[in-house]
MMTF fields as JSON, N, C-alpha, C and O atoms, coordinates in Angstrom:
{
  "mmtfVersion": "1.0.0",
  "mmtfProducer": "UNKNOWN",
  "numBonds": 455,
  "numAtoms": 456,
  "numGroups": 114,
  "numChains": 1,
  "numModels": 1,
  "chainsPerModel": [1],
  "groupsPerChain": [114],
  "chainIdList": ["A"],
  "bondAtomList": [4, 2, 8, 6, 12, 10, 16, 14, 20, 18, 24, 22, 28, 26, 32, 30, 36, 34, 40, 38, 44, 42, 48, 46, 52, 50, 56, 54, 60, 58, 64, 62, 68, 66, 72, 70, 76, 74, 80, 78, 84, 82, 88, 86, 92, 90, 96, 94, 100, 98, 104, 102, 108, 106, 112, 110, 116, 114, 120, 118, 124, 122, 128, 126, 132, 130, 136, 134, 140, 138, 144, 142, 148, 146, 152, 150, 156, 154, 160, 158, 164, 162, 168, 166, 172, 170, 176, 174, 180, 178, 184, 182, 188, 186, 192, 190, 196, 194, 200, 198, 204, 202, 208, 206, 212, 210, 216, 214, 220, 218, 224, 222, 228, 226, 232, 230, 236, 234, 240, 238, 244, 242, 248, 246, 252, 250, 256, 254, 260, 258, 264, 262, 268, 266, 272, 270, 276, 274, 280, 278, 284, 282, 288, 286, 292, 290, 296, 294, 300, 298, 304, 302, 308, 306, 312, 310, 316, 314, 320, 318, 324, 322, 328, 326, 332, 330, 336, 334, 340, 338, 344, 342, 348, 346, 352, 350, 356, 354, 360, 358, 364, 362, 368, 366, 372, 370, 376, 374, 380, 378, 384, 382, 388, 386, 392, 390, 396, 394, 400, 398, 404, 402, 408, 406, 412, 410, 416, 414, 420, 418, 424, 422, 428, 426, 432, 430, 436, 434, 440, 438, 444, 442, 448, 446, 452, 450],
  "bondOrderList": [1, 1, 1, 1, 1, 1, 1, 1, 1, 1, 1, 1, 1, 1, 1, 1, 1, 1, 1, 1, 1, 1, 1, 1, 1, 1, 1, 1, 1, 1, 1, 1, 1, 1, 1, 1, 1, 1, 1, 1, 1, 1, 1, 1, 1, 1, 1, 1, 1, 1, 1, 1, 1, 1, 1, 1, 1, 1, 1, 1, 1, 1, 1, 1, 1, 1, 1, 1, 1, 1, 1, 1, 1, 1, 1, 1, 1, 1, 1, 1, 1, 1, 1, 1, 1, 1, 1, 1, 1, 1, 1, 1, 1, 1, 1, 1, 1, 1, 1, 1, 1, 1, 1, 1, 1, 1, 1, 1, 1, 1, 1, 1, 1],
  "groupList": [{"groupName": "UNK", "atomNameList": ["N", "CA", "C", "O"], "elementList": ["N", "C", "C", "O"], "formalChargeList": [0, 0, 0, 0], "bondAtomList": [1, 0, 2, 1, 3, 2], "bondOrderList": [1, 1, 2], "singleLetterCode": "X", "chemCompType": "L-PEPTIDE LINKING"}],
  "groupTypeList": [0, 0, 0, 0, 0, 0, 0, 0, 0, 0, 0, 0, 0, 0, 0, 0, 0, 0, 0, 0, 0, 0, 0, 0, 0, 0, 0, 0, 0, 0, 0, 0, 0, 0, 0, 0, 0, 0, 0, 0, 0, 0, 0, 0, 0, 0, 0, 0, 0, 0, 0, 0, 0, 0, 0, 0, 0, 0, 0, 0, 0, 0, 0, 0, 0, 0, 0, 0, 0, 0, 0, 0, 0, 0, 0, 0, 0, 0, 0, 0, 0, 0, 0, 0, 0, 0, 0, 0, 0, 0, 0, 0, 0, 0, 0, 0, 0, 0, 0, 0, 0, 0, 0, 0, 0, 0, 0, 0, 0, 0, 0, 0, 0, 0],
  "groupIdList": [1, 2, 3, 4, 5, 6, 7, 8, 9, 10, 11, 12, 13, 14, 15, 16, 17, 18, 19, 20, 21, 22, 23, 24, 25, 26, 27, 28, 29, 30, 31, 32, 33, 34, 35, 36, 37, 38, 39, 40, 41, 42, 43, 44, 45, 46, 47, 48, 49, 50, 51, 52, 53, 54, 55, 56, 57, 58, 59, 60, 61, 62, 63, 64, 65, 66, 67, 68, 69, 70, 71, 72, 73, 74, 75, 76, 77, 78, 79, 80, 81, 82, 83, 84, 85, 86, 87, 88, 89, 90, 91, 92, 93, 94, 95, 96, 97, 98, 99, 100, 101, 102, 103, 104, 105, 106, 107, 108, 109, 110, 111, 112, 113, 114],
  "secStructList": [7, 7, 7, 7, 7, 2, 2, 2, 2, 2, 2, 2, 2, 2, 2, 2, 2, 2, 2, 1, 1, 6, 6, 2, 2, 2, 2, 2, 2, 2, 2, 2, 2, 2, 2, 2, 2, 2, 2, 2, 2, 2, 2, 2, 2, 2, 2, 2, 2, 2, 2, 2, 2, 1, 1, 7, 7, 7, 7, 7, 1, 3, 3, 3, 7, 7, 1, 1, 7, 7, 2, 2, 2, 2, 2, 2, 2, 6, 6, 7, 6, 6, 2, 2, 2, 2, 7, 6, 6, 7, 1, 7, 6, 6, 7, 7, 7, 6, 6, 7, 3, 3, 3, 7, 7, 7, 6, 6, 6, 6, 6, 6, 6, 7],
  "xCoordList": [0.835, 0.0, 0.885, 1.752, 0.74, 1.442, 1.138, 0.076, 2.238, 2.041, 1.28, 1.382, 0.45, -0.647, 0.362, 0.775, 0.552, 0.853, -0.346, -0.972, -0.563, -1.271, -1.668, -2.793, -0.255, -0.969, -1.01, -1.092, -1.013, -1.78, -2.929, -3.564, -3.694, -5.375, -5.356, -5.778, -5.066, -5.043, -5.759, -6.862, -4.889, -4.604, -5.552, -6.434, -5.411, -6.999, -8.354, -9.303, -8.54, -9.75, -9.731, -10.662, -8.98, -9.312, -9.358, -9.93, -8.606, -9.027, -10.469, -11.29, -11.104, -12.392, -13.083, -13.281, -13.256, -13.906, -13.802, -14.652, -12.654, -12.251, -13.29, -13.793, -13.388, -14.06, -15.387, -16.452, -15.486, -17.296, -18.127, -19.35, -17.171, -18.154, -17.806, -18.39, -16.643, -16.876, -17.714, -17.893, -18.425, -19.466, -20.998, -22.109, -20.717, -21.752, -22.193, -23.297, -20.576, -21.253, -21.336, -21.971, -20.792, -21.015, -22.631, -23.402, -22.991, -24.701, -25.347, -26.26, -24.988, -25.536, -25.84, -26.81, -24.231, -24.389, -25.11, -25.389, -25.498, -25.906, -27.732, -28.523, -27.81, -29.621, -29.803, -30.712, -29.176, -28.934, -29.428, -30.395, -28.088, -28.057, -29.976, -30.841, -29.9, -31.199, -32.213, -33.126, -32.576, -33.528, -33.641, -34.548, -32.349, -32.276, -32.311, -32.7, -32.068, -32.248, -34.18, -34.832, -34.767, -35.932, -36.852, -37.739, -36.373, -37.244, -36.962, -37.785, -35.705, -35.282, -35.888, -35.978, -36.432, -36.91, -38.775, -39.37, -39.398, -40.508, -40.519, -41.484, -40.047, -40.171, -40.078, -40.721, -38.952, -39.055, -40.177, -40.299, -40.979, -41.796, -43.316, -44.118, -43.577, -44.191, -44.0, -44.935, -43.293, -42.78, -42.705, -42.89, -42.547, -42.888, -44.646, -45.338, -45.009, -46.579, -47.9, -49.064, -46.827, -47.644, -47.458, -48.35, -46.356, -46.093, -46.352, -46.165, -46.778, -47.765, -49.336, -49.994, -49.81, -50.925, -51.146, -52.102, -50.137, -50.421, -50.25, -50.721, -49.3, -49.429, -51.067, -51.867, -51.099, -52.492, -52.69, -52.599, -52.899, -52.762, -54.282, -54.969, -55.273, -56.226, -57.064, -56.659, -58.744, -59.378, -59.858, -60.071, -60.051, -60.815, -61.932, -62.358, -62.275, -63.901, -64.653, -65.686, -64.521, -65.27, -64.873, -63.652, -65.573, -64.448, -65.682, -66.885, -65.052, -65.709, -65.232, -64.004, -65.869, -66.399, -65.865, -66.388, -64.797, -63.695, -64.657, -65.823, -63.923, -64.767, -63.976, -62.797, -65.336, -65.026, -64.986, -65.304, -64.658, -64.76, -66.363, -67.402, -66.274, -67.564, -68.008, -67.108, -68.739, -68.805, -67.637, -66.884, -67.823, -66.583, -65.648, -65.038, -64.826, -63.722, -63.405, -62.382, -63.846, -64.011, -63.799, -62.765, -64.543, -64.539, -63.061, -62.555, -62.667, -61.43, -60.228, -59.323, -60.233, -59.549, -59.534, -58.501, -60.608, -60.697, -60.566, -59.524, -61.041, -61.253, -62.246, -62.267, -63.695, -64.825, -66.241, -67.355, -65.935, -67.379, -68.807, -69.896, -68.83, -69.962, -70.44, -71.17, -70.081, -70.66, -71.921, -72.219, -72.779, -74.168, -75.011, -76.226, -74.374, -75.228, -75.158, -75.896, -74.175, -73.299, -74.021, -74.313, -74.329, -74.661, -75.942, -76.19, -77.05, -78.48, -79.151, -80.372, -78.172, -78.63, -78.285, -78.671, -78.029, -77.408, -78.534, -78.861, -79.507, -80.718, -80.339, -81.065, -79.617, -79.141, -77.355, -76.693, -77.136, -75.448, -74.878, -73.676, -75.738, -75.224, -75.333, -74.855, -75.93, -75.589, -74.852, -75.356, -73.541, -72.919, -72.166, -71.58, -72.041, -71.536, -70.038, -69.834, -69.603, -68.334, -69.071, -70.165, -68.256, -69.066, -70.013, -70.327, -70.193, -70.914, -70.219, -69.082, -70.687, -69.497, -70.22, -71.38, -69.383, -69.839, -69.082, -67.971, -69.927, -68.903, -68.044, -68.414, -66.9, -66.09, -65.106, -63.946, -65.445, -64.813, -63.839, -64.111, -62.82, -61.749, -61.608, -61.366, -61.646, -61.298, -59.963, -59.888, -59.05, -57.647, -58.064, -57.641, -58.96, -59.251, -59.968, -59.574, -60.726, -61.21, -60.422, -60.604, -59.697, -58.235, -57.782, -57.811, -57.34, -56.642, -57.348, -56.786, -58.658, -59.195, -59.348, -59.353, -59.479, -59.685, -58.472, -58.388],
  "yCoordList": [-1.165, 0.0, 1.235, 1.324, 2.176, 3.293, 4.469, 4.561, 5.166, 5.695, 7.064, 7.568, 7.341, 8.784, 9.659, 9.402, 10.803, 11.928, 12.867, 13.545, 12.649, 13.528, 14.568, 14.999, 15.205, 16.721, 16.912, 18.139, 16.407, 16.481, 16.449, 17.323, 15.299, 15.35, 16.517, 17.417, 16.901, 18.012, 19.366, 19.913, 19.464, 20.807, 20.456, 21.209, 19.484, 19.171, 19.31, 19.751, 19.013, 19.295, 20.693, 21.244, 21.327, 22.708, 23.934, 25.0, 23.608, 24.061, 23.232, 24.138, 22.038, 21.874, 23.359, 24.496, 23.013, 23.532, 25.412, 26.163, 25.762, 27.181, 27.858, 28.98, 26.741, 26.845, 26.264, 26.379, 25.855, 25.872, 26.626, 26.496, 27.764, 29.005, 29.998, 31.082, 29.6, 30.826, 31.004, 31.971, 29.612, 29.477, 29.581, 29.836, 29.38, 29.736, 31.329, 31.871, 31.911, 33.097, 34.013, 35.033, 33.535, 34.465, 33.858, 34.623, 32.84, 32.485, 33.767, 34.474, 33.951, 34.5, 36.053, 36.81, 36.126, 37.654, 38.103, 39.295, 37.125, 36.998, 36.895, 37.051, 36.556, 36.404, 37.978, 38.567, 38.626, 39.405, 40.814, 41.571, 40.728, 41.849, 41.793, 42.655, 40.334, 40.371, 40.684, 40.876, 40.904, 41.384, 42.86, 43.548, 43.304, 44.774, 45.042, 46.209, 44.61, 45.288, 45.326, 46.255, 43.794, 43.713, 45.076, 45.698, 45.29, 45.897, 47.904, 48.633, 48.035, 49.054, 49.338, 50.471, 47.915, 48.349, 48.874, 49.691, 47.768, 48.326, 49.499, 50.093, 50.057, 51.289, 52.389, 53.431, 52.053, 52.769, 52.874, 53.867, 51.833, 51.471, 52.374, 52.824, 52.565, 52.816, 54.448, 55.054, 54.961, 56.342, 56.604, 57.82, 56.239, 56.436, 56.427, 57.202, 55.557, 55.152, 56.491, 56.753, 57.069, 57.938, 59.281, 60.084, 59.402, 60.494, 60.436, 61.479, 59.398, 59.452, 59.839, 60.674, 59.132, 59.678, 60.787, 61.318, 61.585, 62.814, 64.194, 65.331, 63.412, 64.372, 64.224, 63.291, 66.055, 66.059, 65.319, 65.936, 64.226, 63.491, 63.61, 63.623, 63.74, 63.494, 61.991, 60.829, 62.75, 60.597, 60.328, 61.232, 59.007, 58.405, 59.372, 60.142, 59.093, 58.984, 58.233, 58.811, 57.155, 56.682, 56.85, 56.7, 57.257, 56.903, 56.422, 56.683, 55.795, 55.201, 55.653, 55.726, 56.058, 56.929, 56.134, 55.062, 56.616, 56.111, 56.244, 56.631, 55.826, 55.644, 57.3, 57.654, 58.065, 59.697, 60.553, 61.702, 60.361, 61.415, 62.241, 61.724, 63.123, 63.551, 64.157, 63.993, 64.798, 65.424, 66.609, 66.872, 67.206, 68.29, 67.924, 68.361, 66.791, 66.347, 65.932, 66.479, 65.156, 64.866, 65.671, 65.546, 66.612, 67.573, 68.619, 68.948, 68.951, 69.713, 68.793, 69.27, 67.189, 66.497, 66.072, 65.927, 65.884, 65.702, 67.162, 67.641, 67.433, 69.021, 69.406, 70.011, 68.89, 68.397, 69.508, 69.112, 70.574, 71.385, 70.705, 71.047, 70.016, 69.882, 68.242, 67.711, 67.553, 66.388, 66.281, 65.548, 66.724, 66.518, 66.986, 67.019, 67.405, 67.785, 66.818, 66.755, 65.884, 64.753, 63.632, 62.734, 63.584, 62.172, 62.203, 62.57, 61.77, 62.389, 61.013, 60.945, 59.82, 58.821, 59.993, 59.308, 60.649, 61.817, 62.121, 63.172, 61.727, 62.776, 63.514, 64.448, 63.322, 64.22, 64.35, 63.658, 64.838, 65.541, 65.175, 65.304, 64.736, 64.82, 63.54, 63.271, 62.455, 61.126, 60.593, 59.514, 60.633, 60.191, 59.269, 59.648, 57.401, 56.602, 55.546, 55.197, 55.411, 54.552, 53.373, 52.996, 52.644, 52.528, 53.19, 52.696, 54.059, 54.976, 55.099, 55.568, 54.774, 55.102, 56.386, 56.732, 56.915, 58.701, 58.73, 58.241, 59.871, 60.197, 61.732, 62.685, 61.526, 62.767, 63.295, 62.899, 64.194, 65.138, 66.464, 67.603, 65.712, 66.408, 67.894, 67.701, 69.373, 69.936, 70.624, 71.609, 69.609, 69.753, 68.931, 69.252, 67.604, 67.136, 67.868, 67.782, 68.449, 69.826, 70.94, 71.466, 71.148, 72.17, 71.11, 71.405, 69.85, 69.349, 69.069, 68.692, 69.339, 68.139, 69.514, 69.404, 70.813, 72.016, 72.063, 72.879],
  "zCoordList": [0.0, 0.0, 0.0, 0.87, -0.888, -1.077, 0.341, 0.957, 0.56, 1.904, 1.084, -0.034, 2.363, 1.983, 3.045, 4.176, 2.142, 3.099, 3.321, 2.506, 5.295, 5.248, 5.501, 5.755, 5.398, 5.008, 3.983, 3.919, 2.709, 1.382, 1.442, 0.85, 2.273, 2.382, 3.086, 2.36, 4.145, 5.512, 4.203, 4.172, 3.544, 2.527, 1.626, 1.215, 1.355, -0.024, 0.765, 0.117, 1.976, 2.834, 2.866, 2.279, 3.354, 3.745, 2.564, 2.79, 1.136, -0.005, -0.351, -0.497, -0.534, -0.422, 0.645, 0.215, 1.653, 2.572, 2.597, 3.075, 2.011, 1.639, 0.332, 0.289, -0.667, -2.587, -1.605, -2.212, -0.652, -0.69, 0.118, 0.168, 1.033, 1.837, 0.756, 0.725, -0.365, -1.31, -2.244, -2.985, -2.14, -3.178, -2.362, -2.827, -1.439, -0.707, -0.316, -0.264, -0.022, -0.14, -1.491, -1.76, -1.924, -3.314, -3.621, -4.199, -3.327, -3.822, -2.595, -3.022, -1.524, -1.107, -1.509, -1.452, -2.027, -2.529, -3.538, -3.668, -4.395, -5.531, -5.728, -6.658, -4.331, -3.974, -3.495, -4.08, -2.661, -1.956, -3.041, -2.959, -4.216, -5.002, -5.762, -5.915, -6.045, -6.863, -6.373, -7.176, -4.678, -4.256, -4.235, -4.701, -3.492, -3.791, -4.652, -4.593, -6.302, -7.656, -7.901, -8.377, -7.312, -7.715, -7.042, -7.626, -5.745, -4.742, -5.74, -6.293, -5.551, -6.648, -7.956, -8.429, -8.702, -9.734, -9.687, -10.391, -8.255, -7.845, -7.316, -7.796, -6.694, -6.078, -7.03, -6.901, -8.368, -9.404, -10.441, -11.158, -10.495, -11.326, -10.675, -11.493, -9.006, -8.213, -8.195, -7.672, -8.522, -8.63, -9.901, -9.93, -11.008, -12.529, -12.606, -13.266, -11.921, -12.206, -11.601, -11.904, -10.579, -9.956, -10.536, -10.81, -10.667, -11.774, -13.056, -13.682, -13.706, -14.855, -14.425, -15.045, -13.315, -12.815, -12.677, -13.241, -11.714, -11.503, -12.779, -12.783, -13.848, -15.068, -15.628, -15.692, -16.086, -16.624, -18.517, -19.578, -18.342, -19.69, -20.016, -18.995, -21.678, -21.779, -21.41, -21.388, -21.073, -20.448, -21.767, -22.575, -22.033, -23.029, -23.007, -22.146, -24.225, -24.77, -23.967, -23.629, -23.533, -22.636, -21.552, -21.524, -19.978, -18.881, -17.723, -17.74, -16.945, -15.937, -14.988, -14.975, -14.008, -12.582, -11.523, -11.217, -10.911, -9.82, -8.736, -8.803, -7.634, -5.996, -5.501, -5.498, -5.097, -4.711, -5.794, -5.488, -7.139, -8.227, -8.213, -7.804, -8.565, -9.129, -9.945, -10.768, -10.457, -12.114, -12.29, -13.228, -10.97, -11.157, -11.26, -12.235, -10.259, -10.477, -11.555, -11.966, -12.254, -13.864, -14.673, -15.329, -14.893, -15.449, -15.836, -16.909, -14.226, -14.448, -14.907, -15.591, -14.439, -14.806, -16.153, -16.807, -16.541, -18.4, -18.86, -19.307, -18.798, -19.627, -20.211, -21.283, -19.154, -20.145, -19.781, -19.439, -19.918, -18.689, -19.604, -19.142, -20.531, -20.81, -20.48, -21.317, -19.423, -19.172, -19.324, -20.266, -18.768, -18.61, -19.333, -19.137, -20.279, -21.836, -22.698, -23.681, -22.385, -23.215, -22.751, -23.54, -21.607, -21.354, -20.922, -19.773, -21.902, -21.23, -20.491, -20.354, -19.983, -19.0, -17.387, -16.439, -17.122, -16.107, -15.627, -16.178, -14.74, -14.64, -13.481, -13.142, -13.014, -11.239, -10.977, -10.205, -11.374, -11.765, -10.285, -10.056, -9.337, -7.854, -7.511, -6.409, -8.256, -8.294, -8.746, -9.057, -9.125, -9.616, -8.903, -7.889, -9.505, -8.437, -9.161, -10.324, -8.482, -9.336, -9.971, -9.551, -11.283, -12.149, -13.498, -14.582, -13.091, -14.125, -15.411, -15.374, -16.48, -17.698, -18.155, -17.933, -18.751, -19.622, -19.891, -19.686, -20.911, -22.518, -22.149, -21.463, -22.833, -22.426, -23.197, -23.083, -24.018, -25.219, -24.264, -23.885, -24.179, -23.795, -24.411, -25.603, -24.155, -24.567, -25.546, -26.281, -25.148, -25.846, -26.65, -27.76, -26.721, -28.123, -28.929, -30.092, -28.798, -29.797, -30.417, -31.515, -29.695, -30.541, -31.448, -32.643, -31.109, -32.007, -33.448, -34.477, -33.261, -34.319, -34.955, -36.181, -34.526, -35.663, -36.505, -37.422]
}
């Protein structure tokens, strides 16, 4: 039987055991970065989304009636002072309930179309 030197195994164990917390932690680092990139890209996505909201962009032609809006709110938000001439299902301008669809001719769509 050939003689084992062993501090050859000694040294081959502890390079094993050295290449496998480096692989362990680099997996760790590597889960680590991908959460903080994911959470980074929501928060970015969450802050783009609201600032599209809050820009004054034109509403459809059609729009449906959020929970708390009301004809006024609508109105200054579309650009529409003539809702209730437009939509003659409207019989009480002060009922208005989420759900409701109405029609809504944006005023900046009227410049454009002249």
């Amino acid at each position: 039987m050939a003689y084992i030197n062993k501090s050859k195994i000694k040294a081959s164990i502890l390079i094993a055991d050295v290449a496998s917390w480096l692989c362990a932690i680099s997996l760790m680092a590597l889960v680590l970065m991908s959460s903080v990139r994911e959470n980074n890209l929501r928060n970015w996505d969450s802050r783009r989304g609201n600032q599209m909201l809050m820009s004054h962009r034109p509403c459809d032609e059609i729009y449906v009636v959020g929970e708390g809006e009301t004809l006024h709110t609508i109105s200054d938000k579309c650009g529409d002072p003539y809702i209730v001439e437009r939509n003659p299902h409207i019989h009480d301008p002060d009922d208005v309930f989420p759900g409701l669809v109405i029609k809504i001719v944006p005023s900046n769509h009227n410049k454009s179309l002249r």
